[in-house]
C-alpha positions as CSV (number, residue, x, y, z in Angstrom):
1,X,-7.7,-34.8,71.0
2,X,-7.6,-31.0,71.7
3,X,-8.6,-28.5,68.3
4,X,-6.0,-26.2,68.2
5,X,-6.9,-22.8,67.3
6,X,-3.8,-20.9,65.8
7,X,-3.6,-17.6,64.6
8,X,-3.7,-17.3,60.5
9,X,-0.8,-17.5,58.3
10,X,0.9,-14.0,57.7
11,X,3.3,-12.0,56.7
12,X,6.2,-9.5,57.9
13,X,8.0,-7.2,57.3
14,X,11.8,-7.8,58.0
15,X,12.8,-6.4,61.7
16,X,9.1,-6.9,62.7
17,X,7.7,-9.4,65.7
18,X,4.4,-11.4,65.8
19,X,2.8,-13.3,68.8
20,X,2.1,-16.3,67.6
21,X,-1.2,-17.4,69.7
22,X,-2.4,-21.5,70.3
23,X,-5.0,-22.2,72.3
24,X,-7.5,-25.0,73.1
25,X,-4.5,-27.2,74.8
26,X,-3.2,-27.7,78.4
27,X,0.1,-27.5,77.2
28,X,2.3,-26.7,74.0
29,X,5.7,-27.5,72.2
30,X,6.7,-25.4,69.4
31,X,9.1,-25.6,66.5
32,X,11.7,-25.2,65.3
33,X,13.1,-22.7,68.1
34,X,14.5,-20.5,65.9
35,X,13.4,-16.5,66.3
36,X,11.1,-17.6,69.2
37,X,11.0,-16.0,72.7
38,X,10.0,-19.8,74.0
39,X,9.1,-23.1,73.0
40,X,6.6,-24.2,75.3
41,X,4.2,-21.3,75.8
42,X,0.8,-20.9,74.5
43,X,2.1,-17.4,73.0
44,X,5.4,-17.2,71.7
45,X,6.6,-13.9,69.7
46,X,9.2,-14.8,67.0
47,X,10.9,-12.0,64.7
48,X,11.7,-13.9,62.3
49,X,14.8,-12.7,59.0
50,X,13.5,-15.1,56.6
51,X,10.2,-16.9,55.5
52,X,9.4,-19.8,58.3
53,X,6.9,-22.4,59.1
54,X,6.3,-22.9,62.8
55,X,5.0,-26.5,64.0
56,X,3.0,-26.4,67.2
57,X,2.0,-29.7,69.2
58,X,-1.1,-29.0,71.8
59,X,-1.3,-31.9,74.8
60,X,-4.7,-31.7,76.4
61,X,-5.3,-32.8,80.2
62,X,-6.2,-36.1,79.5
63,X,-2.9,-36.3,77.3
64,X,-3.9,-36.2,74.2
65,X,-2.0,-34.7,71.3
66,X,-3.2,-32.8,68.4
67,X,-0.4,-30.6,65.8
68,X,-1.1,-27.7,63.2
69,X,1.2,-25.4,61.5
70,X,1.3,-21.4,61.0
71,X,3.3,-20.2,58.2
72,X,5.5,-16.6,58.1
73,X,6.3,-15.2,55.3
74,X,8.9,-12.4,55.8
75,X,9.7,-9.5,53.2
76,X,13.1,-8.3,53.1
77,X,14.7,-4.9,51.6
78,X,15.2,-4.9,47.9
79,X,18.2,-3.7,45.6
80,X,16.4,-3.1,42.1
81,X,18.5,-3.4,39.1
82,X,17.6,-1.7,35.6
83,X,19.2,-1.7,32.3
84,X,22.0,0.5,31.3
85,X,20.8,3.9,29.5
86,X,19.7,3.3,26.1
87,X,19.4,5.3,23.0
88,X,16.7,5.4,20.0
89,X,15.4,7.0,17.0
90,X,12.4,9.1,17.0
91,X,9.6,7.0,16.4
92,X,11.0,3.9,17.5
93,X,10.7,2.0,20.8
94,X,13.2,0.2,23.5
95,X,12.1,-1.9,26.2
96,X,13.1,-0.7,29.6
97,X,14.7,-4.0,32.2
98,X,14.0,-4.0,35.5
99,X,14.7,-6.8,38.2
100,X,15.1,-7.2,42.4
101,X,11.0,-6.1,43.0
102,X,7.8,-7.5,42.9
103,X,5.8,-4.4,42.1
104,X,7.2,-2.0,40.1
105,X,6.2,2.1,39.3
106,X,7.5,3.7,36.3
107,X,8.1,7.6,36.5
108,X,6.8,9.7,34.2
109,X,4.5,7.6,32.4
110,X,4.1,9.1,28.7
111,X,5.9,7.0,26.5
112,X,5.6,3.9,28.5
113,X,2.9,1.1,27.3
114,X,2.7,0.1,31.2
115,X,4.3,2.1,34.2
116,X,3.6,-0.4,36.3
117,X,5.5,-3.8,35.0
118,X,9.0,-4.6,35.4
119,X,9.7,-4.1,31.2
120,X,8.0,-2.1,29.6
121,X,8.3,-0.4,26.2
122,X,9.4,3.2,26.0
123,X,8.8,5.6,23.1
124,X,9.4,8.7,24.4
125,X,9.5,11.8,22.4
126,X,12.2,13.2,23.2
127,X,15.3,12.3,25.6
128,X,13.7,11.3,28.7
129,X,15.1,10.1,32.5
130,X,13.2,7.3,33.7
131,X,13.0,6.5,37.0
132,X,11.5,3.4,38.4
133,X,10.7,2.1,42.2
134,X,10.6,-1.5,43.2
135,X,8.7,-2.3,46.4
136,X,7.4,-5.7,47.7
137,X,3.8,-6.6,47.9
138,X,3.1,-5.9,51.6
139,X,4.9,-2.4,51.2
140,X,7.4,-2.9,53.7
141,X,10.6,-2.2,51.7
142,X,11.1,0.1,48.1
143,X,14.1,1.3,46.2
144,X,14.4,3.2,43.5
145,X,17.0,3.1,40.5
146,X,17.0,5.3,37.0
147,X,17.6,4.6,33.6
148,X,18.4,7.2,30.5
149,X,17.1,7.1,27.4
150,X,18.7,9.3,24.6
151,X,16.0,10.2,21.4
152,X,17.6,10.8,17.9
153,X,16.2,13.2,15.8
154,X,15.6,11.4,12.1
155,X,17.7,12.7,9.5
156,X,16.3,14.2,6.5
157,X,17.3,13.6,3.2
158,X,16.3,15.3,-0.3
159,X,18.1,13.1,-3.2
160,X,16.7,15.8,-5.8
161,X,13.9,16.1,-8.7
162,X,14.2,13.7,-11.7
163,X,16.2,14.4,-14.3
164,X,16.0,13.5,-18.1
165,X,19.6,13.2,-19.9
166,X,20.7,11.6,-23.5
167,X,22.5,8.1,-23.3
168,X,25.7,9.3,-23.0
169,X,25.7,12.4,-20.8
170,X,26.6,12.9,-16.9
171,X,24.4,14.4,-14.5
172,X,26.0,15.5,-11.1
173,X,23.5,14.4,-8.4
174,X,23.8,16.6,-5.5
175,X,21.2,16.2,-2.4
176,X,20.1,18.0,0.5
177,X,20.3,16.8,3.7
178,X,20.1,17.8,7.3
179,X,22.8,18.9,9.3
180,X,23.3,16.0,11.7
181,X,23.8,13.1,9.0
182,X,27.1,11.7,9.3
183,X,27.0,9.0,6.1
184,X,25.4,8.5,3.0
185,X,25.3,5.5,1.1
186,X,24.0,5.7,-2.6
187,X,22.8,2.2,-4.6
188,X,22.7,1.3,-7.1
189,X,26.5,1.5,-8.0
190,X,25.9,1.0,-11.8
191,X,26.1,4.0,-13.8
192,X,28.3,6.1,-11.0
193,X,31.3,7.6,-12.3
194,X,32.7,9.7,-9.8
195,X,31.7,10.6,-6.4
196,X,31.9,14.0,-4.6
197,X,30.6,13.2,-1.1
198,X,27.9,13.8,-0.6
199,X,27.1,13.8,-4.4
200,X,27.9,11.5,-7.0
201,X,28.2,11.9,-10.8
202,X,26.2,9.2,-13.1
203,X,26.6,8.3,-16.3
204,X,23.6,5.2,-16.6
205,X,23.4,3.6,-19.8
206,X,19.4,2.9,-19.1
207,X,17.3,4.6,-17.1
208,X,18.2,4.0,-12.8
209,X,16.6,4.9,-9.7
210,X,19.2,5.7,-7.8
211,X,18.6,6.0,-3.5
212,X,20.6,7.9,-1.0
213,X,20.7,6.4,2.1
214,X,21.7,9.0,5.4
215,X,22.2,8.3,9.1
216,X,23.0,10.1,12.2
217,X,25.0,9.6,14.9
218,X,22.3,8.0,17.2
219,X,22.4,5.1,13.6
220,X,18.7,6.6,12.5
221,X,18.4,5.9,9.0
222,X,16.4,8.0,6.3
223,X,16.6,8.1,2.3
224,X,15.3,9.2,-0.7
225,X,15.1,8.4,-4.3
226,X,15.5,10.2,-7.7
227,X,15.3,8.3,-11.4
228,X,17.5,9.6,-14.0
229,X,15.7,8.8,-16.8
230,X,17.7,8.0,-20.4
231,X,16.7,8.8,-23.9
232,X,18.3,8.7,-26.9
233,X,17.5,10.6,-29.9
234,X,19.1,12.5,-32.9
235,X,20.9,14.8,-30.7
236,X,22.8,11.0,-30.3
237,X,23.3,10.6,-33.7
238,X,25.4,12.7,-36.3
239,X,25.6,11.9,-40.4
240,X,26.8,14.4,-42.5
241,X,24.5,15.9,-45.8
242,X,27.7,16.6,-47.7
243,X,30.9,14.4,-48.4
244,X,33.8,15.1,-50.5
245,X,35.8,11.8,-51.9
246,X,38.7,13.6,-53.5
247,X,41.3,12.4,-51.3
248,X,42.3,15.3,-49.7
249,X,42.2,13.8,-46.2
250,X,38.6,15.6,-45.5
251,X,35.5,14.7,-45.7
252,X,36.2,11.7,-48.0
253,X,34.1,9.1,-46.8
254,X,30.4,9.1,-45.8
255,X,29.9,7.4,-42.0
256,X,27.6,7.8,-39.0
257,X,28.8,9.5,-36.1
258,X,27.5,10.0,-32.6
259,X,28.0,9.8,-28.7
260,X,26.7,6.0,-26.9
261,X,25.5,4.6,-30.1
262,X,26.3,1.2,-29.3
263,X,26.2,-0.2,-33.0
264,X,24.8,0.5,-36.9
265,X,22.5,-1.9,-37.5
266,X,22.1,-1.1,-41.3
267,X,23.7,1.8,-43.4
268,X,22.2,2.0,-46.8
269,X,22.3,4.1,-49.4
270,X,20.2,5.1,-53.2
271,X,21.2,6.9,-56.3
272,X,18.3,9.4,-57.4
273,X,16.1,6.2,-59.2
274,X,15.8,4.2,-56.2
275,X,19.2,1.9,-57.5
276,X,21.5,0.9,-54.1
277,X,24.8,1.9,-54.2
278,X,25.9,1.4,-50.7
279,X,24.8,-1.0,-48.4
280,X,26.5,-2.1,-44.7
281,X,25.3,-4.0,-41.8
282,X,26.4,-4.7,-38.4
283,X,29.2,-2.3,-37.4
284,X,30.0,0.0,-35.5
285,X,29.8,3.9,-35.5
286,X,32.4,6.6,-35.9
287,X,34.1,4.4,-38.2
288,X,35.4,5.4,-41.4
289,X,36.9,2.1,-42.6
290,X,32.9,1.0,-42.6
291,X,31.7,3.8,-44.6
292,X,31.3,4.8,-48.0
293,X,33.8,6.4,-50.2
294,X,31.4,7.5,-53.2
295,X,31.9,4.3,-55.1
296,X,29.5,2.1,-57.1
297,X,30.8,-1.5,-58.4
298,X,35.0,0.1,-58.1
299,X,33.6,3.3,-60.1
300,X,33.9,6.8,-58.8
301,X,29.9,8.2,-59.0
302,X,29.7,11.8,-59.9
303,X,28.5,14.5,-58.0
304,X,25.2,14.2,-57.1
305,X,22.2,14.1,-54.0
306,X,22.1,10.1,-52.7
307,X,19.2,9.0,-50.3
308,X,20.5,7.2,-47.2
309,X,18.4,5.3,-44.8
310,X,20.2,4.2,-41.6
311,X,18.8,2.7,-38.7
312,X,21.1,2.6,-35.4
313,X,21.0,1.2,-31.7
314,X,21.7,3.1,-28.9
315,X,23.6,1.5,-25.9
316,X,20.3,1.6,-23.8
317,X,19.2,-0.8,-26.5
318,X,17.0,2.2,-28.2
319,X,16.6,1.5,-31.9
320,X,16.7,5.0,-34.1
321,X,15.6,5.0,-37.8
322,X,16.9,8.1,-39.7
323,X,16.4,8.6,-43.3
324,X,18.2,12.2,-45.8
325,X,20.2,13.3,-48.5
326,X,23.6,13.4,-48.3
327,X,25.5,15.6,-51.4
328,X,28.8,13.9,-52.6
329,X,30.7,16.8,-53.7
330,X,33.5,15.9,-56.1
C-alpha cells in the first residue's frame, strides 16, 4: 500500500487558493470535487467559500490503495454587533456586548476591566465613545462597530443640621441640593404636615430621622439625613399661681394648660398644713370641667396660698413632675 504524504491541515482566508499536494502514489482521486481545479491530479488547487475536508485515494503501480484526508478551514468576513448606547452613574459600571468576532479590541481602554474580550465591564469617568474591532483568528477579515456610554454626575444633597423643637412645634425642613436633581422623596411620612417641594414642614410627636432621597435625570440616586429631635419640658406646660373663684366668668377654676400634653396623670392639691383639698387623676389638660373651683368638702375655702403637685405626660410619652403655689384670690 502506498504512504501518502499530504500537505498539513490549514486554514484560509475567504477568496484565497491552496495547492493541495499528495505524493507517494502512481495515481490519485480526490473528493468531493467541489472548489477543485481537478480530481485526479497529484496537485489540485481548490479556493474553497466555506470550511471543507478533502478525501484523497492514492493507487500505487502494483494497485494498491491507500486514503488520508486534509482538512480546510476557511475564515469569512465578519459583521460585529454591540449593544445599544448605555447610560450610568458616576461610580458605577455597565458591561459592554459584543458578538460576530472571535477576537475582539476595545478602544480606549481606561475604564474597561479587559479591552480585549467580547463583554467587558466599563466604568468610565466620564461620557465615553467606545469603539471596538472584531477580527477572526488568522487576521484575514475585521470590522469595527461603536457603542456610547453616557456618565451621570451624582446628585448632591444636604437635608440640613439637626434641630431640637418642643413636642408640639413645627420645624420647616428645607435642604440643599444640586442643580441637576429632578425628585426628592422624603421618608418617613410620619410627623409631615405640609410639604413645600423641595421642603417639608414636620410636626413629630417623638423624635424622627427623617431622609431626603434625590435623583437626576440619568436615575442616580443620593440622600441625606437630619433627626429632629423632641423634648418636652415646662415651656409645654402652663398652671396658673393665682385663681379667682368668684364667678365672674375669669379665672374661676384652677387647671393645667399646655401645647401636646397628651394627658394629667395626677392633679393634687394642699392647704398650708399638708391637709388635701383637691385631688384628680387621669384627665386630660386644658380642661376646666376637671379642675378645681376652690372648694373643700361643698365649702368655699378662703383666700389663701395652696401647694399643688401635678405630674403630666407629654404626647412623646415624656412624664413631667411640677410642684408650686397657686394663690386663690377671693
Amino acid at each position: 500500500m502506498p504512504v501518502l504524504r499530504l500537505a498539513a491541515d490549514t486554514t484560509l482566508c475567504k477568496g484565497a487558493s491552496l495547492a493541495l499536494k499528495a505524493s507517494n502514489a502512481e495515481r490519485y482521486l480526490w473528493s468531493p470535487s467541489s472548489y477543485l481545479s481537478c480530481t485526479d491530479c497529484a496537485s489540485p488547487v481548490s479556493r474553497p467559500d466555506s470550511a471543507i475536508t478533502y478525501f484523497v485515494t492514492g493507487t500505487s503501480s502494483k494497485g494498491c490503495v491507500s486514503t488520508d484526508s486534509v482538512f480546510i478551514d476557511v475564515k469569512v468576513p465578519n459583521t460585529i454587533k454591540v449593544s445599544g448606547p448605555d447610560t450610568l452613574c458616576f461610580g458605577s459600571s455597565v458591561q459592554l456586548l459584543a458578538s460576530g468576532a472571535e477576537m475582539y479590541s476595545w478602544s480606549p481602554s481606561a475604564g474597561l476591566n479587559n479591552s480585549a474580550i467580547a463583554s467587558p465591564f466599563a466604568s468610565p469617568r466620564k461620557t465615553t465613545v467606545y469603539k471596538v474591532t472584531g477580527s477572526d483568528t488568522r487576521g484575514c477579515f475585521s470590522s469595527a462597530r461603536s457603542v456610547s456610554v453616557k456618565v451621570y454626575p451624582l446628585p448632591v444633597v444636604t437635608a440640613g443640621a439637626d434641630k431640637t423643637i418642643n413636642v408640639g412645634q413645627s420645624f420647616d425642613i428645607m435642604p440643599r441640593m444640586s442643580a441637576d436633581v429632578t425628585g426628592a422623596v422624603w421618608s418617613p411620612v410620619a410627623g409631615i404636615i405640609a410639604r413645600n417641594y423641595p421642603g417639608i414642614t414636620v410636626k413629630p410627636v417623638q423624635s424622627t430621622e427623617y431622609t431626603i432621597d434625590v435623583k437626576n435625570e440619568g436615575g442616580c440616586h443620593a440622600s441625606d439625613k437630619i433627626s429632629i429631635y423632641v423634648l418636652c419640658d415646662n415651656t409645654n406646660v402652663y398652671v396658673p399661681n393665682t385663681f379667682s373663684p368668684n364667678g365672674d366668668g375669669a379665672n374661676d377654676v384652677f387647671y393645667p394648660r399646655g401645647s401636646s400634653v397628651f394627658a394629667v396623670r395626677s392633679l393634687r392639691i394642699f392647704n398650708r398644713w399638708g391637709e388635701a383639698v383637691f385631688e384628680r387623676a387621669n384627665f386630660n389638660a386644658n380642661d376646666a370641667s376637671v379642675g378645681w373651683d376652690g372648694t373643700f368638702k361643698g365649702r368655699k375655702l378662703s383666700p389663701d396660698v395652696f401647694v399643688y403637685a401635678l405630674e403630666v405626660v407629654c404626647s412623646n410619652n415624656q412624664t413631667l413632675v411640677f410642684k408650686g403655689n397657686v394663690t386663690l384670690i377671693r
